[in-house]
C-alpha positions as CSV (number, residue, x, y, z in Angstrom):
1,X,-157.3,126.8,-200.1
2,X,-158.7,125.9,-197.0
3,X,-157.3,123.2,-194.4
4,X,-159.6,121.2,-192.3
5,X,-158.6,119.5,-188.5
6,X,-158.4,116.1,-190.6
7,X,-155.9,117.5,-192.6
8,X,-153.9,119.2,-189.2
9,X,-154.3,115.9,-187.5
10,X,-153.1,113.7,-190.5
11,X,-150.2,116.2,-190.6
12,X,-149.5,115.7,-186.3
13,X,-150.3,111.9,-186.7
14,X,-147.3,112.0,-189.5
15,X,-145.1,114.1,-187.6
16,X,-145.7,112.2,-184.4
17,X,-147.3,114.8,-182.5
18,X,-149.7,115.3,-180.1
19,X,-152.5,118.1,-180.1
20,X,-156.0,119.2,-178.3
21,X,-158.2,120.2,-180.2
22,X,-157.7,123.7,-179.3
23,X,-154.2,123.3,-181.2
24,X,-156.2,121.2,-183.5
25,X,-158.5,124.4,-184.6
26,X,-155.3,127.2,-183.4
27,X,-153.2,125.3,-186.2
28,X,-156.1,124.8,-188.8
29,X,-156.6,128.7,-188.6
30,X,-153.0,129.2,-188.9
31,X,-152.4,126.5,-191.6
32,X,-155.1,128.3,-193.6
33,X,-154.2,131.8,-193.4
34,X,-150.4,130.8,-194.5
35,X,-151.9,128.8,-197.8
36,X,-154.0,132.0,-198.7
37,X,-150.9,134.0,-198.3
38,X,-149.0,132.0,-200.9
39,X,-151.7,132.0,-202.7
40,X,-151.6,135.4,-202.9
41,X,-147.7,135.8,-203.7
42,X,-148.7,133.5,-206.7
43,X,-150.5,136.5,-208.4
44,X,-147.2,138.2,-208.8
45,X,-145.5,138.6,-212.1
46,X,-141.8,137.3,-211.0
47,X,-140.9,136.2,-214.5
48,X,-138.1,139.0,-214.5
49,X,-137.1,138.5,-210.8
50,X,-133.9,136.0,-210.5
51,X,-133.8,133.5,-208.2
52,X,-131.5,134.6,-205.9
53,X,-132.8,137.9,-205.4
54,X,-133.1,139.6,-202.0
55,X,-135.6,141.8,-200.6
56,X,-132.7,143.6,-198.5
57,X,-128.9,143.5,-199.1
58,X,-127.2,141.0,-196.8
59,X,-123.5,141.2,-196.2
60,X,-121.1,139.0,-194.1
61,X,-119.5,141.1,-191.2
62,X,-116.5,140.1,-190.4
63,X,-113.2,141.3,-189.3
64,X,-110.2,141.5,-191.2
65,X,-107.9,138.2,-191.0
66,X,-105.1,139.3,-189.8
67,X,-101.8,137.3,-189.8
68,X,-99.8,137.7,-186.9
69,X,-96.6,135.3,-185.9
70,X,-97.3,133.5,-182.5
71,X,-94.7,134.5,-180.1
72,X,-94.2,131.1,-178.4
73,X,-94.0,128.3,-181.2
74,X,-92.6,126.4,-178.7
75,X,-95.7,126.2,-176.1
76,X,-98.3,125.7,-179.3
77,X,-96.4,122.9,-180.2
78,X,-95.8,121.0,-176.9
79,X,-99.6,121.2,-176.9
80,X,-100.1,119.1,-179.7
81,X,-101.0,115.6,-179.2
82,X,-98.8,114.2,-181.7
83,X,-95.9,116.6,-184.3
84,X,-93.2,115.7,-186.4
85,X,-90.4,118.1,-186.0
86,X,-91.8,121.6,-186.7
87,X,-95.4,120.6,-187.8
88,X,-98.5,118.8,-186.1
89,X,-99.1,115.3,-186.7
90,X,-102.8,114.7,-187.8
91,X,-104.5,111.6,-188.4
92,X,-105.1,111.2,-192.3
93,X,-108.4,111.8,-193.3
94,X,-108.2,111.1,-196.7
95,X,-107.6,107.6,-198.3
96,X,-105.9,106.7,-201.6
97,X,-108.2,104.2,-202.7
């Protein structure tokens, strides 16, 4: 599939953008080269391949959560903007209705 510039300026016009016409032919070129690329990775059998599969693995790093008590209840506490006794006071966020 090929785009032409009245395609790439209907697209900027839509998007509310302003371009020369050397982005006007820059992003027609581009535009067209991406289209024949999917176009491409439409000839491929995926009927076995899930949906959430991954090229690469992926993994979250991050650090163990460790608990530790705070050493000076007392000075998180008088921080607070509002508590009640031991605990912070929060507004309520969630109504009974």
């Amino acid at each position: 599939m090929k785009i032409d510039n009245e395609q790439v300026r209907k697209v900027a016009h839509l998007a509310r953008l302003e371009l020369t016409q050397a982005e006007e032919e820059q992003f027609t070129t581009q535009l067209s080269s991406i289209l024949e690329y999917f176009e491409q990775l439409s000839e491929l059998d995926t009927s076995d391949v899930a949906p959430t599969t991954r090229a690469i693995d992926v993994s979250n790093v991050t650090r163990a959560d460790d608990l530790e008590p705070f050493a000076n209840r007392e000075a998180i506490l008088a921080a607070a903007p509002e508590q009640d006794g031991d605990f912070f006071r929060v507004p309520k966020i969630i109504s009974e209705d």
